[in-house]
KETIPA-156703 format. One record per residue: residue in one letter; x negated, y, z negated of N, C-alpha, C in turn. Coordinates in Angstrom, 1 decimal, padded with zeros to 4 digits, m for minus. Example, Ala and Ser with C-alpha at 12.3 -4.5 7.8 and 13.67 -1.06 7.14 Angstrom:
2
+------+--------+--------+--------+--------+---------+--------+--------+--------+--------+
: type :  neast : nnorth :    nup : caeast : canorth :   caup :  ceast : cnorth :    cup :
+------+--------+--------+--------+--------+---------+--------+--------+--------+--------+
:    A : m013.2 : m005.7 : m007.8 : m012.3 :  m004.5 : m007.8 : m013.2 : m003.3 : m007.8 :
:    S : m012.8 : m002.2 : m007.1 : m013.7 :  m001.1 : m007.1 : m012.9 :  000.0 : m007.9 :
+------+--------+--------+--------+--------+---------+--------+--------+--------+--------+
***
This chain:
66
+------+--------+--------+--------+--------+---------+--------+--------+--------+--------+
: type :  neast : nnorth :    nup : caeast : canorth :   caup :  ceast : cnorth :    cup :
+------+--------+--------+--------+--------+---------+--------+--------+--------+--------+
:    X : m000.8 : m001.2 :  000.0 :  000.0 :   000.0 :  000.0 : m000.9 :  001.2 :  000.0 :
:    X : m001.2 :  001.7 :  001.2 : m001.6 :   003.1 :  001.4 : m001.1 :  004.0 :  001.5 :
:    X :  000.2 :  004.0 :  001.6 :  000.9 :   005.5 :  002.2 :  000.9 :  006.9 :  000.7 :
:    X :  000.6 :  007.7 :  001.3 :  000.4 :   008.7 :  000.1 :  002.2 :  009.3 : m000.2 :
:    X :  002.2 :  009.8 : m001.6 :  003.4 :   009.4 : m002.5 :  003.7 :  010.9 : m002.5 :
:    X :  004.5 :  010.8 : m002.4 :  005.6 :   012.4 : m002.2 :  006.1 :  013.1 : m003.5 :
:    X :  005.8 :  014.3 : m003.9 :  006.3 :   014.4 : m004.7 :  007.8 :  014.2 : m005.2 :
:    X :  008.5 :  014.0 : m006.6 :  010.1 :   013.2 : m006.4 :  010.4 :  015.0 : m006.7 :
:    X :  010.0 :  016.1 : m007.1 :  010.6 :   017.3 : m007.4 :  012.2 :  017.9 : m006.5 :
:    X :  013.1 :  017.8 : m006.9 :  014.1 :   018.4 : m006.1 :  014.9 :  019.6 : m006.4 :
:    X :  014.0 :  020.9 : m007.1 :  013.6 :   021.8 : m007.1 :  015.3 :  022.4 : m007.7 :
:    X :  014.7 :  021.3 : m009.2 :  016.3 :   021.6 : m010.2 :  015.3 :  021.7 : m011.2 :
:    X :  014.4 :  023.0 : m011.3 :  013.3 :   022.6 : m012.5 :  013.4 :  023.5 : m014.0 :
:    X :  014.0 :  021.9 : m014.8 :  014.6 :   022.6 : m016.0 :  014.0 :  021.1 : m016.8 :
:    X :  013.1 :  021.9 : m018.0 :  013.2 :   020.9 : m018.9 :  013.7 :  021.1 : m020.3 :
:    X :  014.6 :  019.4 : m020.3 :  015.2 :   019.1 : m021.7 :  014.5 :  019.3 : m023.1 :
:    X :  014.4 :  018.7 : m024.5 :  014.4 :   019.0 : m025.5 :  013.1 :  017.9 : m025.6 :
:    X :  013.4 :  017.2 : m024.5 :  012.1 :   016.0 : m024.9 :  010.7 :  016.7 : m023.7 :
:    X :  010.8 :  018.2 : m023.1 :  009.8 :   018.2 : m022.2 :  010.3 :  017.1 : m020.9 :
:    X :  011.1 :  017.1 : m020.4 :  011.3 :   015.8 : m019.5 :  012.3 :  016.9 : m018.6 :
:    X :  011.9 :  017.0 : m016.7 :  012.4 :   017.8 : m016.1 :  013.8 :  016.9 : m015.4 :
:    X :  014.9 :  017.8 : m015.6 :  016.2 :   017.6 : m015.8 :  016.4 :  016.9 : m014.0 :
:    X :  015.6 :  017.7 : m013.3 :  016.0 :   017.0 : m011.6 :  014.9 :  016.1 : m011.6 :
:    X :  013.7 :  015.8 : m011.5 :  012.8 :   014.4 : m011.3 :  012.5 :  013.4 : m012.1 :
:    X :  013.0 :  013.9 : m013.8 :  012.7 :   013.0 : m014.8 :  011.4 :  012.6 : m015.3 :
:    X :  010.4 :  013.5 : m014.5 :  008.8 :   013.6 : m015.0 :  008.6 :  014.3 : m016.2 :
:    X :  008.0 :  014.1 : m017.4 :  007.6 :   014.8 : m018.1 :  007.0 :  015.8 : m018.0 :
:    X :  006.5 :  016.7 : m018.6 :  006.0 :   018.1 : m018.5 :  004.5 :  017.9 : m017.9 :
:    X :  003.9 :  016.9 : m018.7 :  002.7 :   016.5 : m018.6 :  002.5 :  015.8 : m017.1 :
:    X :  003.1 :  015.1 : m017.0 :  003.3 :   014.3 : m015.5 :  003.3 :  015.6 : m014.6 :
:    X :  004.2 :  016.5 : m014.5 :  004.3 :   017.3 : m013.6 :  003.0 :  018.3 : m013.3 :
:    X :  002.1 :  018.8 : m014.6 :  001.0 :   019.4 : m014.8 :  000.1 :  018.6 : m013.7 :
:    X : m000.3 :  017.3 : m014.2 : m001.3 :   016.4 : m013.2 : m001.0 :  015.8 : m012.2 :
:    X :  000.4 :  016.0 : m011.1 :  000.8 :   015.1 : m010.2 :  000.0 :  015.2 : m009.2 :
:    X : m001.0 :  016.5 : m008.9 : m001.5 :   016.6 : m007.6 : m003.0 :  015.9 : m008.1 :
:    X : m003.2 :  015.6 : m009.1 : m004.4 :   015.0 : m009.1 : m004.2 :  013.6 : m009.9 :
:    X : m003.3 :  013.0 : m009.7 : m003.6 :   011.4 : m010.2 : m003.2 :  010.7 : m008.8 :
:    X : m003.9 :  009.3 : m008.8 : m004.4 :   008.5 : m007.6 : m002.6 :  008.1 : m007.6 :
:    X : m003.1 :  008.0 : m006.7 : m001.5 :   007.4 : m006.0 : m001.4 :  006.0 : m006.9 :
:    X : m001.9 :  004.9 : m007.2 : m001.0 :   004.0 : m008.2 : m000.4 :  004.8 : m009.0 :
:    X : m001.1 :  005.9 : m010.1 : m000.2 :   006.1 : m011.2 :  001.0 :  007.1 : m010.8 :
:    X :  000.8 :  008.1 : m009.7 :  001.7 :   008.5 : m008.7 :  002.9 :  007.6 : m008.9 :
:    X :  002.7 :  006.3 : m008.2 :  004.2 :   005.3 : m008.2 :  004.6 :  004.7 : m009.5 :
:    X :  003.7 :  004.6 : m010.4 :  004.3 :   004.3 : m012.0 :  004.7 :  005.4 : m012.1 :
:    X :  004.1 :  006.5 : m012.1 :  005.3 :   007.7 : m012.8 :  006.5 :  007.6 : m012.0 :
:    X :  006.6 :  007.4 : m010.6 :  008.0 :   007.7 : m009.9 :  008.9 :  006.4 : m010.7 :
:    X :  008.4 :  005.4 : m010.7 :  009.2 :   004.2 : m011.7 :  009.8 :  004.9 : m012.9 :
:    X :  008.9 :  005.4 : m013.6 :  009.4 :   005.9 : m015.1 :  010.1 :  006.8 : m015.0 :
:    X :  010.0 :  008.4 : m014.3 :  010.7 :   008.9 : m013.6 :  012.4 :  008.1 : m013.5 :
:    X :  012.5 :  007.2 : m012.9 :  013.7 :   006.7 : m012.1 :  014.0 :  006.3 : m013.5 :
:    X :  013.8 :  005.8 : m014.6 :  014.0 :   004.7 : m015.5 :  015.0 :  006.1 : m016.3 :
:    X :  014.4 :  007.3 : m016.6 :  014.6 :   008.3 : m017.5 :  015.8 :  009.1 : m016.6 :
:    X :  015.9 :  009.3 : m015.2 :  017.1 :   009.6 : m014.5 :  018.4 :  008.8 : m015.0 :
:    X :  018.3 :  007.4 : m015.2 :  019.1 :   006.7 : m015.1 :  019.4 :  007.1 : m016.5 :
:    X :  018.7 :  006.8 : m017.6 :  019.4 :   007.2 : m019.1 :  020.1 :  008.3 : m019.0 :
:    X :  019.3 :  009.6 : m018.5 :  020.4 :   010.7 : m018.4 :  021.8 :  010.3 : m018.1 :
:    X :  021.6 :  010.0 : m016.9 :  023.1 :   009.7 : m016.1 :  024.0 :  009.0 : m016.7 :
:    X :  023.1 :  007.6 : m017.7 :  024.1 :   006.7 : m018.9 :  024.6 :  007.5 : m019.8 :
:    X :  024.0 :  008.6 : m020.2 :  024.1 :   009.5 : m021.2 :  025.3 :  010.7 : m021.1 :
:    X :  024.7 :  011.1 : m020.2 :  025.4 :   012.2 : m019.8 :  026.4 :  012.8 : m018.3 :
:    X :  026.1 :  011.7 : m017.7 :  027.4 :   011.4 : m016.1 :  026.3 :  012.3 : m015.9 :
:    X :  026.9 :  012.4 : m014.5 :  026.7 :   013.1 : m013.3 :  027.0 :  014.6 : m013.1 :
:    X :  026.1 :  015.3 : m013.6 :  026.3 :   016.8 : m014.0 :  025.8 :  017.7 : m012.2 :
:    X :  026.6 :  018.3 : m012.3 :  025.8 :   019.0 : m010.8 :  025.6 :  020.3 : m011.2 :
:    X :  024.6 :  020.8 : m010.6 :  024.3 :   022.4 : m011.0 :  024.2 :  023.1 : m010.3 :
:    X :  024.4 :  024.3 : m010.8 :  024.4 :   025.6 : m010.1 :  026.0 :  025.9 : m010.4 :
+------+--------+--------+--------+--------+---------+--------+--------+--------+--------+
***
């Protein structure tokens, strides 16, 4: 797997109480270093990312903004 990894940002950038951004689900810290970690940890964060989207959504439905 070479293909280089996109950022997941969809430019809803608000972070919650835990530091965790409300539209990609990256942590504050994740988002500081995305342009410089190697693409494996790139796709583990997008995993964890997705894992922390989903709680929201169990959490709290499907909020749309603006």
């Amino acid at each position: 797997m070479n293909e280089l990894v996109s950022s997941p940002c969809v430019n809803i950038c608000c972070l919650d109480e835990e530091d965790i951004c409300i539209g990609c689900g990256r942590t504050l810290d994740e988002i500081r270093r995305w342009s410089d970690m190697p693409e494996q940890e790139k796709r583990t964060t997008l995993q964890c990312s997705a894992e922390r989207r989903a709680v929201r959504k169990q959490r709290y439905g499907s909020q749309k903004q603006g």
